[in-house]
CHARMM internal coordinates of N, CA and C (Angstrom, degrees):
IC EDIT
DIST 1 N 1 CA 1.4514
DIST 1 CA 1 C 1.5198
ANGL 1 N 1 CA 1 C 109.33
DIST 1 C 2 N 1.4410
ANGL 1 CA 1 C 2 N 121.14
DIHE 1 N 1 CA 1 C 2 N 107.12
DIST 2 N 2 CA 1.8190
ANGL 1 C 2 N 2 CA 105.34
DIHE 1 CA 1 C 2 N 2 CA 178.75
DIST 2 CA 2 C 1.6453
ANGL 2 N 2 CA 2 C 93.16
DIHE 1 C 2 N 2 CA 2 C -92.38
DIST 2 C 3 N 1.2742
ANGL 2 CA 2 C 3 N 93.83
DIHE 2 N 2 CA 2 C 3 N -162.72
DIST 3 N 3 CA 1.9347
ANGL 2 C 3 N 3 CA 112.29
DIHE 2 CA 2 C 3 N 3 CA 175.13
DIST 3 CA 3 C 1.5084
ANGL 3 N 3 CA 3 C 111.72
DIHE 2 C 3 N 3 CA 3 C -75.13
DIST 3 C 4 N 0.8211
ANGL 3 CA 3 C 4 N 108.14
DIHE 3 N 3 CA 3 C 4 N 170.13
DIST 4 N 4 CA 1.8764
ANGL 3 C 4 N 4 CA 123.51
DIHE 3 CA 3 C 4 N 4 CA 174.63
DIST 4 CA 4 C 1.7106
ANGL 4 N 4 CA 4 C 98.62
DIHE 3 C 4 N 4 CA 4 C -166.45
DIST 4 C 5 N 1.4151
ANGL 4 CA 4 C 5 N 88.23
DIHE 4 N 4 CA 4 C 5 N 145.52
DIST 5 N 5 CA 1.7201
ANGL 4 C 5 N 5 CA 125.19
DIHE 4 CA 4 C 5 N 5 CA -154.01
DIST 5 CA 5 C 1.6329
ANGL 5 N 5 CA 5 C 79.22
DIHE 4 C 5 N 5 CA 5 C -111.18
DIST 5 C 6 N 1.3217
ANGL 5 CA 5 C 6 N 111.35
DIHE 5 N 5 CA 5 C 6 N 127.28
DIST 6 N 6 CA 1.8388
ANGL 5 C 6 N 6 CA 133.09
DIHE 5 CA 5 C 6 N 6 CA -169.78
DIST 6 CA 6 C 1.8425
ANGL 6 N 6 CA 6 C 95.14
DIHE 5 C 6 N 6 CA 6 C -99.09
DIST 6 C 7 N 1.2114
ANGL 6 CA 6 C 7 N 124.05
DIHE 6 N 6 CA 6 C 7 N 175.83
DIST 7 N 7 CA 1.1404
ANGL 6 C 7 N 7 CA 126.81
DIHE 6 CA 6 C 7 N 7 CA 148.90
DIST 7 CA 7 C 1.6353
ANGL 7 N 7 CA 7 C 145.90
DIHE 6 C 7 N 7 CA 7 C -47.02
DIST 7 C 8 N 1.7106
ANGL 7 CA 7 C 8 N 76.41
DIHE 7 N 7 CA 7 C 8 N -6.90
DIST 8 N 8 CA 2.0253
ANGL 7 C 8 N 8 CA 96.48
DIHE 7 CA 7 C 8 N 8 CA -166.68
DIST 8 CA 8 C 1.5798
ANGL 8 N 8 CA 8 C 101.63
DIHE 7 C 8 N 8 CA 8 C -89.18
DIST 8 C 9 N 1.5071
ANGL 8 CA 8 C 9 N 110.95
DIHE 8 N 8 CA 8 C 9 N 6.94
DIST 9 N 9 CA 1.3643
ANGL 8 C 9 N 9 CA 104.15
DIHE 8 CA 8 C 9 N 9 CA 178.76
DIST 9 CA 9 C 1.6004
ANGL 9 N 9 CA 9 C 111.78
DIHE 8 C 9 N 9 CA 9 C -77.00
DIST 9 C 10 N 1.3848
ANGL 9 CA 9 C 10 N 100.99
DIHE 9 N 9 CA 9 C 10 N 145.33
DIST 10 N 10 CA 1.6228
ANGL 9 C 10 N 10 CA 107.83
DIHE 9 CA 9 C 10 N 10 CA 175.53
DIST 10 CA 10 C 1.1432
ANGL 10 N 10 CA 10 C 106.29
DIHE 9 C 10 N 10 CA 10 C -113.87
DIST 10 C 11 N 1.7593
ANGL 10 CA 10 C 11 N 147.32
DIHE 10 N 10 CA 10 C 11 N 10.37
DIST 11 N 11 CA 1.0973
ANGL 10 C 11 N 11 CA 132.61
DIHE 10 CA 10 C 11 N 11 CA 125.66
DIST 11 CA 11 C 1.7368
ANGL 11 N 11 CA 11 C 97.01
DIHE 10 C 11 N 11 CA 11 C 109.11
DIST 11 C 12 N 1.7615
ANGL 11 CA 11 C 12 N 103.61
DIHE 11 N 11 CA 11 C 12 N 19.66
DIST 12 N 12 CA 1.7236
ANGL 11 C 12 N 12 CA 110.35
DIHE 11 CA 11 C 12 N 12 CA -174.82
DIST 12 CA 12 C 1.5384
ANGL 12 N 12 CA 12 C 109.20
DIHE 11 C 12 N 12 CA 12 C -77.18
DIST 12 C 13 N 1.2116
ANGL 12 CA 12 C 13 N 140.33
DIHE 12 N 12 CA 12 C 13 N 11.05
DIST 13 N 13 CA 1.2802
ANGL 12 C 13 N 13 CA 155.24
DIHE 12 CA 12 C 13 N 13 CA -173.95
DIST 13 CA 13 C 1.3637
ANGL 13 N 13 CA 13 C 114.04
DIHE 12 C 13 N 13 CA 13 C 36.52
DIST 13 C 14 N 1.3587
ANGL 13 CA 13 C 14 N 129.64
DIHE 13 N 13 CA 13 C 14 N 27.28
DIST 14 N 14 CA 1.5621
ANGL 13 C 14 N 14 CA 144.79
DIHE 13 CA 13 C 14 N 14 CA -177.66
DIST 14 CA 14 C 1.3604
ANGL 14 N 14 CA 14 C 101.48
DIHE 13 C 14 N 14 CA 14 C -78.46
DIST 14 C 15 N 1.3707
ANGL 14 CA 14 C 15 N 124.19
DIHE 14 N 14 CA 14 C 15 N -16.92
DIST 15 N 15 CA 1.9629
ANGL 14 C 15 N 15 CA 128.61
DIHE 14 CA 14 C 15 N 15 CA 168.06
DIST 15 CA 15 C 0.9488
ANGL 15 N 15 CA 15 C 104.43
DIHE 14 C 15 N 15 CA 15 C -67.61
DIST 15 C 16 N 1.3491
ANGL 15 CA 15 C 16 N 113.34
DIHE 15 N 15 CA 15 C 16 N -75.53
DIST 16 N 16 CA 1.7710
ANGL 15 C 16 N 16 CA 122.51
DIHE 15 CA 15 C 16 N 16 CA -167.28
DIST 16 CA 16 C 1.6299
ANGL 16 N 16 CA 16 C 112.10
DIHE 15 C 16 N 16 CA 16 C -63.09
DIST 16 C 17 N 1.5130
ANGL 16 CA 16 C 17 N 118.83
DIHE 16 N 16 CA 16 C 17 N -3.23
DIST 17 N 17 CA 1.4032
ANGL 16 C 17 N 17 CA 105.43
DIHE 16 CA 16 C 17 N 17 CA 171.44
DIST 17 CA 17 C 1.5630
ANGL 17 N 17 CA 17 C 117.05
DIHE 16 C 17 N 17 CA 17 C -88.60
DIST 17 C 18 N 1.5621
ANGL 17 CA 17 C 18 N 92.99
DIHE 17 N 17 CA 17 C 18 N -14.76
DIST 18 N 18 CA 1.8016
ANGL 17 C 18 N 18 CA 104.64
DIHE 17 CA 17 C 18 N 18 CA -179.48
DIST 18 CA 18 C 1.3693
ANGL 18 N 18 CA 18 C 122.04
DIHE 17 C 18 N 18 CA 18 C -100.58
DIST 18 C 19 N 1.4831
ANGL 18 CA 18 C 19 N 113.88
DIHE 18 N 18 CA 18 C 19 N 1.67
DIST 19 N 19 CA 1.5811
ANGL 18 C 19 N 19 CA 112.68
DIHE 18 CA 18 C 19 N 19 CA -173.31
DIST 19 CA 19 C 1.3799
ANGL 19 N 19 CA 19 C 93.94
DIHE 18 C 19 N 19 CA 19 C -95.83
DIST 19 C 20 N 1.5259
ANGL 19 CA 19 C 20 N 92.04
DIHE 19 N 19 CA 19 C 20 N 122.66
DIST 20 N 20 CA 1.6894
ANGL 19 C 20 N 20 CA 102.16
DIHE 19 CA 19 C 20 N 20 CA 174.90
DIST 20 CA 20 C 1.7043
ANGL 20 N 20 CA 20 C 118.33
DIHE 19 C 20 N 20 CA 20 C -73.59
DIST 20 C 21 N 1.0528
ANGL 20 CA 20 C 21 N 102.06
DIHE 20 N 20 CA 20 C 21 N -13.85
DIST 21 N 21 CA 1.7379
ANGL 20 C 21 N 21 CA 129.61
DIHE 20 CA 20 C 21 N 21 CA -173.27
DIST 21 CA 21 C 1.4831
ANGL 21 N 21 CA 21 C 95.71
DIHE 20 C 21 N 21 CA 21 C -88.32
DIST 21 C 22 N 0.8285
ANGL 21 CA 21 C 22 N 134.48
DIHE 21 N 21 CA 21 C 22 N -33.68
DIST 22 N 22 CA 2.0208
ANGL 21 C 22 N 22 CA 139.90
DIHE 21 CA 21 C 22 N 22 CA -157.58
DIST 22 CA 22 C 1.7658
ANGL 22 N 22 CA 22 C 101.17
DIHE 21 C 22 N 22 CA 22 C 34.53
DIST 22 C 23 N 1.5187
ANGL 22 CA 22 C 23 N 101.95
DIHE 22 N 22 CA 22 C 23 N 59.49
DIST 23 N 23 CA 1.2564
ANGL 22 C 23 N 23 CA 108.08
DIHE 22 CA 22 C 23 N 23 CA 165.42
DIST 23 CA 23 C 1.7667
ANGL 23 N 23 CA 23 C 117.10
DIHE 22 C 23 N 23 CA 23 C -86.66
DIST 23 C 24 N 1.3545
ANGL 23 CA 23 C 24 N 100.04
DIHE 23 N 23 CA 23 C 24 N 3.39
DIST 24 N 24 CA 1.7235
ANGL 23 C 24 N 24 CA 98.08
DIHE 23 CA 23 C 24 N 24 CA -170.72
DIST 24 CA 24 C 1.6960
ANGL 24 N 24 CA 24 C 83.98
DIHE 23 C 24 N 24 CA 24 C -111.49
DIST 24 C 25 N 2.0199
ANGL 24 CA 24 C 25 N 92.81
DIHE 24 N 24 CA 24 C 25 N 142.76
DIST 25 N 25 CA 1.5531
ANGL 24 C 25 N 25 CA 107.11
DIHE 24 CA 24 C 25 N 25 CA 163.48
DIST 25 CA 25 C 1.4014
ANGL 25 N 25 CA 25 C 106.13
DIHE 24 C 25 N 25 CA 25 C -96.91
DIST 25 C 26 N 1.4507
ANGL 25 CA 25 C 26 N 117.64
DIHE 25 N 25 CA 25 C 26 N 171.94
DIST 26 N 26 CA 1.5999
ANGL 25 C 26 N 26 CA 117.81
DIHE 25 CA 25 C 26 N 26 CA 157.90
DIST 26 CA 26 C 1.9407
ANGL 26 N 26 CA 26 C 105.38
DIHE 25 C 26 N 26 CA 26 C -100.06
DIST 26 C 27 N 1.3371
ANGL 26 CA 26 C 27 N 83.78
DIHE 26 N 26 CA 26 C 27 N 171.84
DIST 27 N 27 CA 1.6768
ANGL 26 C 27 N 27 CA 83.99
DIHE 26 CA 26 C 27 N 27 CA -173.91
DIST 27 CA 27 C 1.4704
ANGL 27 N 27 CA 27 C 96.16
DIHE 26 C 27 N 27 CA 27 C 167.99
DIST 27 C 28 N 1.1640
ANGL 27 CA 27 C 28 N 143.35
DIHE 27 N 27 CA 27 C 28 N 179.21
DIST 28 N 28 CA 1.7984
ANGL 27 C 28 N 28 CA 144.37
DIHE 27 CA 27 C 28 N 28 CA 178.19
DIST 28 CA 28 C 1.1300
ANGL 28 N 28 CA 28 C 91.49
DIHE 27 C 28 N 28 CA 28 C -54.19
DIST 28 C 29 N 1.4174
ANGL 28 CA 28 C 29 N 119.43
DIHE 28 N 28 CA 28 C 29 N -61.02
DIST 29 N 29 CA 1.7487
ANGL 28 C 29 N 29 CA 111.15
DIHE 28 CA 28 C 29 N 29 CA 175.35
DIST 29 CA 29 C 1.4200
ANGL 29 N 29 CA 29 C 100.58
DIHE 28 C 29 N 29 CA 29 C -113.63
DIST 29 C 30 N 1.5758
ANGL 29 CA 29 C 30 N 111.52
DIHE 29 N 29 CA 29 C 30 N 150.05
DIST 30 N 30 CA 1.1088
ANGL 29 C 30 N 30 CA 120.21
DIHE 29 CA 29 C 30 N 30 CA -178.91
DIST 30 CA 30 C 1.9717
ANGL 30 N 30 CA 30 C 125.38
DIHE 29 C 30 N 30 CA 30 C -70.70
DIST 30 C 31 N 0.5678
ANGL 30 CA 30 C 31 N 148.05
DIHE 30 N 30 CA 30 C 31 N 175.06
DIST 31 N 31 CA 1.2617
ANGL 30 C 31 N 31 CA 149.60
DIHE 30 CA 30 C 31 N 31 CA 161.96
DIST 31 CA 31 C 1.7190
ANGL 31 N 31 CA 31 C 141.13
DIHE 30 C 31 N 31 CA 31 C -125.34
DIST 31 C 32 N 1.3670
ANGL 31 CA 31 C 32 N 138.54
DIHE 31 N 31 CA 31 C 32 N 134.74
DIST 32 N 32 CA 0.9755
ANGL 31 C 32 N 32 CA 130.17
DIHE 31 CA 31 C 32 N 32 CA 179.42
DIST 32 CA 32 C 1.6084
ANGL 32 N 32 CA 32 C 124.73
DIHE 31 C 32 N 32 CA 32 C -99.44
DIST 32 C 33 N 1.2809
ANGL 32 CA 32 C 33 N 138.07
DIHE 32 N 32 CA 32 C 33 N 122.52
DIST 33 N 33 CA 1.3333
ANGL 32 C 33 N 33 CA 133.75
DIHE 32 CA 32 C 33 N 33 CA 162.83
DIST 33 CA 33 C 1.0852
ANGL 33 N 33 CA 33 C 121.55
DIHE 32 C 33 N 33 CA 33 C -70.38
DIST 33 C 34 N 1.5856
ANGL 33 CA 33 C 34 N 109.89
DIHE 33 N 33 CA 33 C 34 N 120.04
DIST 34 N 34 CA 1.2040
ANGL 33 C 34 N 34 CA 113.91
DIHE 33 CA 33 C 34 N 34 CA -167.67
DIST 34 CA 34 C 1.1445
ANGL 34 N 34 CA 34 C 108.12
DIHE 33 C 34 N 34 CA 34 C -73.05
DIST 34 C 35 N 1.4545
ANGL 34 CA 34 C 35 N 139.15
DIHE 34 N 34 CA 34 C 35 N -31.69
DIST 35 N 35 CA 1.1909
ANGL 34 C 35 N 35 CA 148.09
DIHE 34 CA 34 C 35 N 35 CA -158.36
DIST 35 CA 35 C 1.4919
ANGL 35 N 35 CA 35 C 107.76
DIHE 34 C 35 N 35 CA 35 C -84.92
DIST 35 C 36 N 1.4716
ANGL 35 CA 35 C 36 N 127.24
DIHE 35 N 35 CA 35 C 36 N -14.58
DIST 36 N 36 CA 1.0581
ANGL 35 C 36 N 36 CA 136.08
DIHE 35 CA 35 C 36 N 36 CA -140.55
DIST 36 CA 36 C 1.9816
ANGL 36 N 36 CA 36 C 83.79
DIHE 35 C 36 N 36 CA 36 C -118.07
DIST 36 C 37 N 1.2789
ANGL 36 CA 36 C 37 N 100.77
DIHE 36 N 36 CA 36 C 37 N -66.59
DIST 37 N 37 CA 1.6547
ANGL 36 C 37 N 37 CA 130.81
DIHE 36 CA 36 C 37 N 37 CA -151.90
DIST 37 CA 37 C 2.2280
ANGL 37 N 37 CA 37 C 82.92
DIHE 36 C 37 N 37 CA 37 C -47.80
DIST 37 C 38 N 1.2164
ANGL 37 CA 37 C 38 N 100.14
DIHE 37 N 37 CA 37 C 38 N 141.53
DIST 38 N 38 CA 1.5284
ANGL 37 C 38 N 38 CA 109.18
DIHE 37 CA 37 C 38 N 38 CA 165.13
DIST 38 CA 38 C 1.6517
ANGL 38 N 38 CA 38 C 104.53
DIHE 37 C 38 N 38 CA 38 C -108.46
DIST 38 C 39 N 1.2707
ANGL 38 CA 38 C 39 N 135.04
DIHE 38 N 38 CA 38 C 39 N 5.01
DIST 39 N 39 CA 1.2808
ANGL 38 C 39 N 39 CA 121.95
DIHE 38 CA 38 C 39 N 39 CA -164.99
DIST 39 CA 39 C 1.6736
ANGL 39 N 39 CA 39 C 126.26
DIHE 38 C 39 N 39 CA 39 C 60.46
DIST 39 C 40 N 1.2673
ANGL 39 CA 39 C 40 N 124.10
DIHE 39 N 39 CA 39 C 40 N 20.45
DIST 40 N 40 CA 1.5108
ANGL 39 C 40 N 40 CA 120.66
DIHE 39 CA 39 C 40 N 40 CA 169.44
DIST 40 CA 40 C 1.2142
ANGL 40 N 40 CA 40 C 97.71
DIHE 39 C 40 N 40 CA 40 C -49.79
DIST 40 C 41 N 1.2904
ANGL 40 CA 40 C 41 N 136.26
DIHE 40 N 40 CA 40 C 41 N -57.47
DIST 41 N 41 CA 1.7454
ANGL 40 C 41 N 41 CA 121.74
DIHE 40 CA 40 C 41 N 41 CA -162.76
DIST 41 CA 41 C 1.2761
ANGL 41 N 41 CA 41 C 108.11
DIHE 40 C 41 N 41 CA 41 C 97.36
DIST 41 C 42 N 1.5256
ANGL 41 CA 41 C 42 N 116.35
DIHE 41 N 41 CA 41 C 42 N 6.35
DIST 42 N 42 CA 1.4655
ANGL 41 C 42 N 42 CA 117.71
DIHE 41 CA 41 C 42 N 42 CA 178.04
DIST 42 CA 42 C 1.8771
ANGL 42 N 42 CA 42 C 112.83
DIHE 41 C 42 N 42 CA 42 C -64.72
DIST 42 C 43 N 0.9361
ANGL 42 CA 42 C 43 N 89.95
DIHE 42 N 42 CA 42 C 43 N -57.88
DIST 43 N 43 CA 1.6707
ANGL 42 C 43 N 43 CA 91.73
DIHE 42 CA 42 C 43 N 43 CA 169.53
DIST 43 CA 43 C 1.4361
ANGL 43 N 43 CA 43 C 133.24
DIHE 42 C 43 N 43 CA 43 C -51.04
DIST 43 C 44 N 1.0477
ANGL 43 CA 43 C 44 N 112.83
DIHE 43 N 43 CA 43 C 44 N -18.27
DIST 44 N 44 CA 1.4763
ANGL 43 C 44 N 44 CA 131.62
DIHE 43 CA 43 C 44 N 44 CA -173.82
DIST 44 CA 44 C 1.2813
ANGL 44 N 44 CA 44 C 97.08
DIHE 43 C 44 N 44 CA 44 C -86.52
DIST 44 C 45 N 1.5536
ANGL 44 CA 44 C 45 N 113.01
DIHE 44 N 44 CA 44 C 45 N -54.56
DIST 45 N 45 CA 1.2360
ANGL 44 C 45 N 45 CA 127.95
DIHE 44 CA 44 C 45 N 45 CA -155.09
DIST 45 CA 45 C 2.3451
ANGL 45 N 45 CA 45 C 103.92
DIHE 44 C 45 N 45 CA 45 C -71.45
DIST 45 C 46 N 1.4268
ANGL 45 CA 45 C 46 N 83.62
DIHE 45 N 45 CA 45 C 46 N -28.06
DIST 46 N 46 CA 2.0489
ANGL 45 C 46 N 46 CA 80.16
DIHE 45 CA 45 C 46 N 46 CA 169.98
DIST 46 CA 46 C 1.7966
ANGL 46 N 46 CA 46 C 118.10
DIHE 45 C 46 N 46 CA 46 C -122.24
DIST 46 C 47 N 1.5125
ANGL 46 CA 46 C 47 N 93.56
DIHE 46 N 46 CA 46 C 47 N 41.97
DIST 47 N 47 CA 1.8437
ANGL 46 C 47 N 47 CA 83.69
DIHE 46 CA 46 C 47 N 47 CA -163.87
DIST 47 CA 47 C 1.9838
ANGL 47 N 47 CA 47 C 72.82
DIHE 46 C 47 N 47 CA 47 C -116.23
DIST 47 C 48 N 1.7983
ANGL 47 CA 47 C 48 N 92.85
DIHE 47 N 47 CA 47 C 48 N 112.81
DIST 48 N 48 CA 1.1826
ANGL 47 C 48 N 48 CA 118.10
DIHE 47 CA 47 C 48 N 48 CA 174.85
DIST 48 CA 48 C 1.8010
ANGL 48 N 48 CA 48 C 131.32
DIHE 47 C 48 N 48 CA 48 C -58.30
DIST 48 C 49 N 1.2436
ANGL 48 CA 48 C 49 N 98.90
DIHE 48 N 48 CA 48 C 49 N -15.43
DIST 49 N 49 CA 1.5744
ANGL 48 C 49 N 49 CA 137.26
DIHE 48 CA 48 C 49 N 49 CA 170.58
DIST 49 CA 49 C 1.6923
ANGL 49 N 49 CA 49 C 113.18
DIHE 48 C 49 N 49 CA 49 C -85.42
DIST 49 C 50 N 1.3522
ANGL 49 CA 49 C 50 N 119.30
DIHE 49 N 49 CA 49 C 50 N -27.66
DIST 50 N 50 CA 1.2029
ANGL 49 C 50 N 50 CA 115.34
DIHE 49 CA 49 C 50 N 50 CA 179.76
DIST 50 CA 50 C 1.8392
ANGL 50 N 50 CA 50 C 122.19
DIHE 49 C 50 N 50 CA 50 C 82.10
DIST 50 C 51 N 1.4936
ANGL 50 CA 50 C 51 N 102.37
DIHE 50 N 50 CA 50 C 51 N -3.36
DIST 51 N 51 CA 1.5552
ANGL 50 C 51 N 51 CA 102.77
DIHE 50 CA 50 C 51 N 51 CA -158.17
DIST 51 CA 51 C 1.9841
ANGL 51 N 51 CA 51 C 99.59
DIHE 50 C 51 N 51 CA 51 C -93.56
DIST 51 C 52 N 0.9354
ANGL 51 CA 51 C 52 N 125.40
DIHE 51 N 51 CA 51 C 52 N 24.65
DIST 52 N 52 CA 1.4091
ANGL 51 C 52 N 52 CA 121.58
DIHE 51 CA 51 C 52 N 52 CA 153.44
DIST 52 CA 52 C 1.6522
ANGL 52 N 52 CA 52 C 119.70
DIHE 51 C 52 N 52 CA 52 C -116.20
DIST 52 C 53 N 1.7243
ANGL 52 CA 52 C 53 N 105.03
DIHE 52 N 52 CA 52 C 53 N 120.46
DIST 53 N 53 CA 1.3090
ANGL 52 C 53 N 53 CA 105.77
DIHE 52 CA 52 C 53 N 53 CA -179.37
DIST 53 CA 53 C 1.7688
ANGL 53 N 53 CA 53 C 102.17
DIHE 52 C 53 N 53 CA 53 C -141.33
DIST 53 C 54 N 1.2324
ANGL 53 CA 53 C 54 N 115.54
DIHE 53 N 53 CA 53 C 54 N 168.16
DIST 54 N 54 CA 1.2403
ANGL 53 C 54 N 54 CA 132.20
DIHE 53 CA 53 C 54 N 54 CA 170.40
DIST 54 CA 54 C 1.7659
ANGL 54 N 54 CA 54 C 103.96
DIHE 53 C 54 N 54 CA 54 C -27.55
DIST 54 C 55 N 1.3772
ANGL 54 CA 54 C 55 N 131.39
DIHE 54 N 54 CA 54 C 55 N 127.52
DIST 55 N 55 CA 1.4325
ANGL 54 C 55 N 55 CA 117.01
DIHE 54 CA 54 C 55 N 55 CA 159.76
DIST 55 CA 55 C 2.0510
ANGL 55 N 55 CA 55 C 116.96
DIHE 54 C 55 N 55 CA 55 C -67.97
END
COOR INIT
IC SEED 1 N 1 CA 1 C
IC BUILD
């Protein structure tokens, strides 16, 4: 199961500066690769918006 980025994203790019994996794209809303993502929870853990959680 990696993360997934909800609608509540506001697109502040504070995820993609912390994924050591660079499993997140940018885009209006950002995105996660599942194939990519290891589940640290790092992103979750600083996305000020709240919109990355467990799929």
């Amino acid at each position: 199961m990696a993360y997934v980025i909800s609608d509540d994203c506001i697109a502040c790019g504070t995820c993609i500066d912390e994924c050591a994996v660079g499993a997140i794209s940018e885009g209006e809303k950002y995105s996660i690769d599942p194939e990519v993502c290891v589940e640290c929870g790092t992103c979750a853990d600083v996305c000020p918006s709240g919109a990355i959680s467990l799929a």
